[in-house]
PDB file as gemmi writes it, atoms N, CA and C in Angstrom:
CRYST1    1.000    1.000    1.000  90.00  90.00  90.00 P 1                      
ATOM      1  N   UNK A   1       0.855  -1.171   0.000  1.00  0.00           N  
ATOM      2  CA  UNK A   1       0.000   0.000   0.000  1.00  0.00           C  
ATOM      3  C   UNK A   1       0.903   1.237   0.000  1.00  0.00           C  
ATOM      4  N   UNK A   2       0.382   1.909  -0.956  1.00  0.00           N  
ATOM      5  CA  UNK A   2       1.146   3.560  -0.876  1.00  0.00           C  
ATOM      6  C   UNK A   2       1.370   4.257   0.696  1.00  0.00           C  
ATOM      7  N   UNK A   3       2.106   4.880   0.394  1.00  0.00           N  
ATOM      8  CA  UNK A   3       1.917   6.109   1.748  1.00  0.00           C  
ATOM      9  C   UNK A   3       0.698   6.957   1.385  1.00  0.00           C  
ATOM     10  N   UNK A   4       0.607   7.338   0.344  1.00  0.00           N  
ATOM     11  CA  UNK A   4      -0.328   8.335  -0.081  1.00  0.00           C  
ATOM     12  C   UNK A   4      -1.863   7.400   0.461  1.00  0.00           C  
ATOM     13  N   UNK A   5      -2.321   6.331  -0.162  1.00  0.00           N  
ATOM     14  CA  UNK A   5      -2.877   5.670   0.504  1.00  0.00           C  
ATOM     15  C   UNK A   5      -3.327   5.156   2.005  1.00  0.00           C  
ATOM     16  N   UNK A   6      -2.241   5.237   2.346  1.00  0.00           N  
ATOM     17  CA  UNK A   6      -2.165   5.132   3.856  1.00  0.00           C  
ATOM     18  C   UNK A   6      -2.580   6.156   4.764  1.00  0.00           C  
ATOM     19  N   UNK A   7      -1.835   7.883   4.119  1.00  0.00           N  
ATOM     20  CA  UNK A   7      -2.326   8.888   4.409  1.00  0.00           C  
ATOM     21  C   UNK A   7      -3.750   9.170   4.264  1.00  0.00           C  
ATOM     22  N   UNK A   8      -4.356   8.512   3.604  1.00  0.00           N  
ATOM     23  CA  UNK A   8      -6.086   9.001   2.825  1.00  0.00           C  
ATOM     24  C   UNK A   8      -6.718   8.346   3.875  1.00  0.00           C  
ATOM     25  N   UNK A   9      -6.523   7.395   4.195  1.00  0.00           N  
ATOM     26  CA  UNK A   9      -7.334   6.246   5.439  1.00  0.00           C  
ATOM     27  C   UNK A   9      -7.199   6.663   7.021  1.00  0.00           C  
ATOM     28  N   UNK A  10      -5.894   7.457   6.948  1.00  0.00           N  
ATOM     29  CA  UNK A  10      -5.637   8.199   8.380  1.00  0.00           C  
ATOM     30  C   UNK A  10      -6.663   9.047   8.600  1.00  0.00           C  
ATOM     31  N   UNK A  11      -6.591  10.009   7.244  1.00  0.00           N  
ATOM     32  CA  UNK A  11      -7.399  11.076   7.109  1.00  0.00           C  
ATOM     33  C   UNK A  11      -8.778  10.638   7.661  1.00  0.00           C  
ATOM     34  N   UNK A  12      -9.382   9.738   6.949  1.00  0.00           N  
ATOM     35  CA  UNK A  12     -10.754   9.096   6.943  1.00  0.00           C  
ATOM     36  C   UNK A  12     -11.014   9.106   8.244  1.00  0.00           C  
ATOM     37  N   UNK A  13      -9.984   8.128   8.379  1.00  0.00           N  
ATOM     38  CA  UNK A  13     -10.661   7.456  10.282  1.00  0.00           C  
ATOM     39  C   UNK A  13     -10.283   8.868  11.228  1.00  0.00           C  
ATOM     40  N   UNK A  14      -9.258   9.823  11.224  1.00  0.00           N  
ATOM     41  CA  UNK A  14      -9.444  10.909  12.022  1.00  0.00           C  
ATOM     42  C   UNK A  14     -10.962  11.533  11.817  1.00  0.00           C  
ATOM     43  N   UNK A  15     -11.337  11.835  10.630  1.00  0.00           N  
ATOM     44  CA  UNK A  15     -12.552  12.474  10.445  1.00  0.00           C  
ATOM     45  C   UNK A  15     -13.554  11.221  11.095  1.00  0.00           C  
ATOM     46  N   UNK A  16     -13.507  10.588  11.062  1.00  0.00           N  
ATOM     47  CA  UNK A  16     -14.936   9.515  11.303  1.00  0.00           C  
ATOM     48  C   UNK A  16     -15.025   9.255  12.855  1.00  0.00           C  
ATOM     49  N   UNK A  17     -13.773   9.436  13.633  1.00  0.00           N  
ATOM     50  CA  UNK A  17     -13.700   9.598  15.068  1.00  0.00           C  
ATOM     51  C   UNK A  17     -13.728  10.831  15.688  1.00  0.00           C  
ATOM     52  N   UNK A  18     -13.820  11.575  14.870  1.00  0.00           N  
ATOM     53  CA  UNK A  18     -14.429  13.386  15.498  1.00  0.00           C  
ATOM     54  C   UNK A  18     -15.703  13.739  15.125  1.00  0.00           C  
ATOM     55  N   UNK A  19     -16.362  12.850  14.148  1.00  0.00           N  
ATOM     56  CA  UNK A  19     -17.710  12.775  13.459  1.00  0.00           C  
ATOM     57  C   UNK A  19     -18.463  12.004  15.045  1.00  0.00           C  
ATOM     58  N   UNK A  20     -17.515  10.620  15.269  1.00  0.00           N  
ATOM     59  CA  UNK A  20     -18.360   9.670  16.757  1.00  0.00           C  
ATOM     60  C   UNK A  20     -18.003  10.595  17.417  1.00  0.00           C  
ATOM     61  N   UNK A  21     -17.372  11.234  18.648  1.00  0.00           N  
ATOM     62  CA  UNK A  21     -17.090  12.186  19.241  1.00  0.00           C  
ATOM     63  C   UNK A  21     -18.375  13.093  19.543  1.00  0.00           C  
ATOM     64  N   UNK A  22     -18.396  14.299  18.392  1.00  0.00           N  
ATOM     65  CA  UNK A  22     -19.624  14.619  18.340  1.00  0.00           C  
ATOM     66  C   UNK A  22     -21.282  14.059  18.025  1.00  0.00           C  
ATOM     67  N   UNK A  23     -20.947  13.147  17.694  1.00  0.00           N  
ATOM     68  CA  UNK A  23     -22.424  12.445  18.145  1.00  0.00           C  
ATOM     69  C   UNK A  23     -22.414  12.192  19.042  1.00  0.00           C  
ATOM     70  N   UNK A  24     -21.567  11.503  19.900  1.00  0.00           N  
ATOM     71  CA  UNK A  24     -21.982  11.403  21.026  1.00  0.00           C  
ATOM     72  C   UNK A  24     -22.022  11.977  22.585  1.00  0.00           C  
ATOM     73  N   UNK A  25     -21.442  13.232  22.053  1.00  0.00           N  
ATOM     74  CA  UNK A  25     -22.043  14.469  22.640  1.00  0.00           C  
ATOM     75  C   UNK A  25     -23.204  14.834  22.564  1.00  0.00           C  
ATOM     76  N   UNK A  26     -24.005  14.782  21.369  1.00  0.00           N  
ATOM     77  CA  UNK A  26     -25.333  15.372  20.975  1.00  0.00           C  
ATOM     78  C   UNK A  26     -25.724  13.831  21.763  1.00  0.00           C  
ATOM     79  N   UNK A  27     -25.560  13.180  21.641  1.00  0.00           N  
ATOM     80  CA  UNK A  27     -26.748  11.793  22.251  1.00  0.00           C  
ATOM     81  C   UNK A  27     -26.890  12.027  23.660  1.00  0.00           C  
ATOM     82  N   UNK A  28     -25.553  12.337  24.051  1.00  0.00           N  
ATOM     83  CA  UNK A  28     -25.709  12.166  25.569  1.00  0.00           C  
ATOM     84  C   UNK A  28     -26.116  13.872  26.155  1.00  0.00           C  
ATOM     85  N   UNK A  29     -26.242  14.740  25.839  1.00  0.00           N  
ATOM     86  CA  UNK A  29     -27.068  16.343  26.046  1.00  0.00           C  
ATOM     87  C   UNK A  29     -28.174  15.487  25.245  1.00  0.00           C  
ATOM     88  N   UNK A  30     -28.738  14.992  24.584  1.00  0.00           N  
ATOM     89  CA  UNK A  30     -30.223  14.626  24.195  1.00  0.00           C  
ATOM     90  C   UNK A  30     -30.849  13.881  25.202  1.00  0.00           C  
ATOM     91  N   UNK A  31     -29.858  13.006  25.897  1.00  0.00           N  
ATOM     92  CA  UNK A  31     -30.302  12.007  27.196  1.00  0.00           C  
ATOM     93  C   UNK A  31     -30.624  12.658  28.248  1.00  0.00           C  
ATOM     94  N   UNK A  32     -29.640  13.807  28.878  1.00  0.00           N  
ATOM     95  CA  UNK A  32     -29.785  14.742  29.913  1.00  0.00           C  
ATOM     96  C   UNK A  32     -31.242  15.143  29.557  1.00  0.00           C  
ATOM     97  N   UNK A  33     -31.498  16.094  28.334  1.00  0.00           N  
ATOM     98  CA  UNK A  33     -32.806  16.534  28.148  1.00  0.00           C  
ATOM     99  C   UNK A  33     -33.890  15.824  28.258  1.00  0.00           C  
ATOM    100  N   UNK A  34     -34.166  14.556  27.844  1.00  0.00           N  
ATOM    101  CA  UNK A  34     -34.966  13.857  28.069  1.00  0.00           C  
ATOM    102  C   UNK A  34     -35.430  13.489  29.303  1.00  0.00           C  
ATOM    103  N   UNK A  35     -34.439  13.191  30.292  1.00  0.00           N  
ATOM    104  CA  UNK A  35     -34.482  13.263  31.540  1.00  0.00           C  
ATOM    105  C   UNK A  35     -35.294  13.987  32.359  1.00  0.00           C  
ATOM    106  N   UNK A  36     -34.778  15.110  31.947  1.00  0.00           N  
ATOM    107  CA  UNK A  36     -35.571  16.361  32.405  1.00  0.00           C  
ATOM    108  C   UNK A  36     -36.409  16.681  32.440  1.00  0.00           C  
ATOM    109  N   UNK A  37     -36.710  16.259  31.211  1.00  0.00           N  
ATOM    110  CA  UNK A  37     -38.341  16.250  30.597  1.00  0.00           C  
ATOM    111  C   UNK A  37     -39.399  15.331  30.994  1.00  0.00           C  
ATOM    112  N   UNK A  38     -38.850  14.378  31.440  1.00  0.00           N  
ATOM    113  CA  UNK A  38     -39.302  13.360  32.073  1.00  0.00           C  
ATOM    114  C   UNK A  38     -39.770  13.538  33.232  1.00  0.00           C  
ATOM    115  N   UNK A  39     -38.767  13.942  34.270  1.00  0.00           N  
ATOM    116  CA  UNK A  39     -39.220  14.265  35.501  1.00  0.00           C  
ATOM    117  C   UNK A  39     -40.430  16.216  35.691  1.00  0.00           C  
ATOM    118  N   UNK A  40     -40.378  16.374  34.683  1.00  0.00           N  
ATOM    119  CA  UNK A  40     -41.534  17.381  34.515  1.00  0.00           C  
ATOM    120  C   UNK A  40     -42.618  17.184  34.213  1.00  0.00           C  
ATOM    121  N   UNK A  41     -42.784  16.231  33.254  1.00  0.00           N  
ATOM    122  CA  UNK A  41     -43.676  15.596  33.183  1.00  0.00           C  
ATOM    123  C   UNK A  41     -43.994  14.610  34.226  1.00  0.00           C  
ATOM    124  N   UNK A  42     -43.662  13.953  35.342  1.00  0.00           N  
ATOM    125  CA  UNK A  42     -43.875  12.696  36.123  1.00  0.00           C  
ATOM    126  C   UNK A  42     -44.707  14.521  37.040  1.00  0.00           C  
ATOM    127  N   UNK A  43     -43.710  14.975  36.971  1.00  0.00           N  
ATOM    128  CA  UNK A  43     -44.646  16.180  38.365  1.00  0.00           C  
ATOM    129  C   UNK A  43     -45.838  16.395  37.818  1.00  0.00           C  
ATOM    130  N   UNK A  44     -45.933  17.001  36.580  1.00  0.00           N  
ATOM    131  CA  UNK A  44     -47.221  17.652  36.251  1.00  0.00           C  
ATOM    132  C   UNK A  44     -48.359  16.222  36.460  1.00  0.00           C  
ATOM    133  N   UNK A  45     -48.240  15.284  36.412  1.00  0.00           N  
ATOM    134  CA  UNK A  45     -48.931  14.088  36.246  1.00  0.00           C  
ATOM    135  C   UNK A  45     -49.316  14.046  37.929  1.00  0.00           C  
ATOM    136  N   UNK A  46     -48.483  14.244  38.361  1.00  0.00           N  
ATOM    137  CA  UNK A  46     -49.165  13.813  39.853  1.00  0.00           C  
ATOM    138  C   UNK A  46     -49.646  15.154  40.787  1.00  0.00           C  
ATOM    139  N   UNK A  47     -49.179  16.455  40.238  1.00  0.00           N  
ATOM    140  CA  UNK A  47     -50.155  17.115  39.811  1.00  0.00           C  
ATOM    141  C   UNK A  47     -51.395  17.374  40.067  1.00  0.00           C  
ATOM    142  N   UNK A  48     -51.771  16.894  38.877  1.00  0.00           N  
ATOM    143  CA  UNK A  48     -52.760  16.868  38.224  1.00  0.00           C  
ATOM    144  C   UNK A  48     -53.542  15.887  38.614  1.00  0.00           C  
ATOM    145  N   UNK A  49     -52.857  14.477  39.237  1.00  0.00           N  
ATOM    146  CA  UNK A  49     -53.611  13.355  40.020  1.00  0.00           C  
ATOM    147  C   UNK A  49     -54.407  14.177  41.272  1.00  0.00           C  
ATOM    148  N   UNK A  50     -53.474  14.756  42.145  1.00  0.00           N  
ATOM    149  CA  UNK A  50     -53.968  15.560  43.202  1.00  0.00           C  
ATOM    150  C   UNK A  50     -54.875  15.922  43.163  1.00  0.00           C  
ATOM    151  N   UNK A  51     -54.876  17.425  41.957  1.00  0.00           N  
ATOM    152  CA  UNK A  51     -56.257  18.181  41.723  1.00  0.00           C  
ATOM    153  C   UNK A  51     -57.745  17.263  41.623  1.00  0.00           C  
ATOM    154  N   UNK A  52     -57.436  16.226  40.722  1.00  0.00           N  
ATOM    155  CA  UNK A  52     -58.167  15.331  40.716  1.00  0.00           C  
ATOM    156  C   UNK A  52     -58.833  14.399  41.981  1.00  0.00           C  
ATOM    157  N   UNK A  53     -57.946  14.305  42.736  1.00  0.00           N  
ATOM    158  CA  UNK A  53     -58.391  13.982  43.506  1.00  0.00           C  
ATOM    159  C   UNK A  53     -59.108  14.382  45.001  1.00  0.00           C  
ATOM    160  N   UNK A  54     -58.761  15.735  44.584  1.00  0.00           N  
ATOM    161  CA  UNK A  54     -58.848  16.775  45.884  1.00  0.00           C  
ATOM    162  C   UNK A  54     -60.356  17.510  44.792  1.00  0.00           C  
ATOM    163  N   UNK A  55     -60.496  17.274  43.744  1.00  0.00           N  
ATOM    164  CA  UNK A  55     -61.935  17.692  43.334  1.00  0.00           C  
ATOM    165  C   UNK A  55     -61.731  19.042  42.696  1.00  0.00           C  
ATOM    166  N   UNK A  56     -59.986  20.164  42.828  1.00  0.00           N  
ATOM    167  CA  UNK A  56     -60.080  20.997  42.377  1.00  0.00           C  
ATOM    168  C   UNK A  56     -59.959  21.478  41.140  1.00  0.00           C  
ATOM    169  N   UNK A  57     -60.062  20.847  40.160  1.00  0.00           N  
ATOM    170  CA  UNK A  57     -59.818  20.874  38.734  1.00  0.00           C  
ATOM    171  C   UNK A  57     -60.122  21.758  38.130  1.00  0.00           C  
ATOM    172  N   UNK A  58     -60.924  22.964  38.423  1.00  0.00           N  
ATOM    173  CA  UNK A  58     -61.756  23.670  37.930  1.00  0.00           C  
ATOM    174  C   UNK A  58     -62.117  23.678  36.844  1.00  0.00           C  
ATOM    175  N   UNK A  59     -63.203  23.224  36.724  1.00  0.00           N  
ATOM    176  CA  UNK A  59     -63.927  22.572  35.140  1.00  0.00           C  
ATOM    177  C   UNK A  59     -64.869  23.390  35.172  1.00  0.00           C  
ATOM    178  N   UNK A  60     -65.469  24.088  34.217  1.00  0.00           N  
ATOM    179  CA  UNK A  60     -66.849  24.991  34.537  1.00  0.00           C  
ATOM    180  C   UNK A  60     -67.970  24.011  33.496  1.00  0.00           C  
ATOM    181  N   UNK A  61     -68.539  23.884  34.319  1.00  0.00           N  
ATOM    182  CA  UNK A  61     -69.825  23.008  33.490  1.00  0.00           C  
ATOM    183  C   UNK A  61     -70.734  23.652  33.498  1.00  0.00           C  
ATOM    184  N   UNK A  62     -71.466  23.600  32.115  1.00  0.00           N  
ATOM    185  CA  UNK A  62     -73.182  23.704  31.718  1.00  0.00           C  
ATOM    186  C   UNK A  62     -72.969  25.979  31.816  1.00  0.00           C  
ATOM    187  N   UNK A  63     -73.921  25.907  32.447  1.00  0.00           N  
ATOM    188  CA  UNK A  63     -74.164  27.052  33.054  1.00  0.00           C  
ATOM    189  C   UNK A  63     -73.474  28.092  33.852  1.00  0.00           C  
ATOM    190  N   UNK A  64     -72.464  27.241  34.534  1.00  0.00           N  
ATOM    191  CA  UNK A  64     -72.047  28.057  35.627  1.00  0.00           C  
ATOM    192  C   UNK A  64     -71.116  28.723  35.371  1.00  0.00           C  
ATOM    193  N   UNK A  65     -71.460  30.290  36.464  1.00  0.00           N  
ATOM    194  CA  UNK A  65     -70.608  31.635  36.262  1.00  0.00           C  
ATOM    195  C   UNK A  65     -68.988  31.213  36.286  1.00  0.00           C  
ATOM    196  N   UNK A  66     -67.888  31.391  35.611  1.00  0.00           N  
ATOM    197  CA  UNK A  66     -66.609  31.456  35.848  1.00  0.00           C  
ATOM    198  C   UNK A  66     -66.251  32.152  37.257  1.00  0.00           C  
ATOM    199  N   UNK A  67     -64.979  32.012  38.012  1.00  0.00           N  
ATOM    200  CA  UNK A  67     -64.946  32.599  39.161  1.00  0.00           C  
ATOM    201  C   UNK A  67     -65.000  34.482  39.587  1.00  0.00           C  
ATOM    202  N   UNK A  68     -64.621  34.626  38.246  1.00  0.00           N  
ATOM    203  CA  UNK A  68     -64.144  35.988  38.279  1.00  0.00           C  
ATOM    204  C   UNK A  68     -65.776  37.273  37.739  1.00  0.00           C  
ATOM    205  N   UNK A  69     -66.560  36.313  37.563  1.00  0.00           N  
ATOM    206  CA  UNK A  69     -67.718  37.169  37.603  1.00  0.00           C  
ATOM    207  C   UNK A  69     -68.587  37.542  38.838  1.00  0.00           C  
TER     208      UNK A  69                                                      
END                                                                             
C-alpha cells in the first residue's frame, strides 16, 4: 500500500472519530434533556392526580358563572 494511501485512510478514520465524538455528545445532552423532561412531566402528572383527587380541577360546566364574575 502507498503512503499516499495510507495517508487518505488516516485522514478518513481521524474524520470519522471526530464525526463519533460529536455524536456522542449530541446523544448524551439529548439524554440529559430527556431526563428532564421526564421528571416534569412525572410532576405535572401527579399534579394533576392531586387536583383530581382533591376535586379541584376547575372545570366549569353547563351554566355556571366562571370565578371571576
Amino acid at each position: 500500500m502507498s503512503q499516499a494511501a495510507i495517508d487518505r485512510l488516516e485522514e478518513k478514520l481521524a474524520y470519522q472519530e471526530k464525526t463519533i465524538d460529536e455524536l456522542s455528545e449530541v446523544i448524551a445532552t439529548q439524554a440529559r434533556q430527556i431526563d428532564l423532561i421526564e421528571a416534569r412531566l412525572r410532576r405535572l402528572m401527579e399534579r394533576e392526580a392531586t387536583r383530581e383527587a382533591e376535586g379541584t380541577g376547575g372545570v366549569i360546566l353547563g351554566d355556571e358563572r366562571p370565578p371571576h364574575y
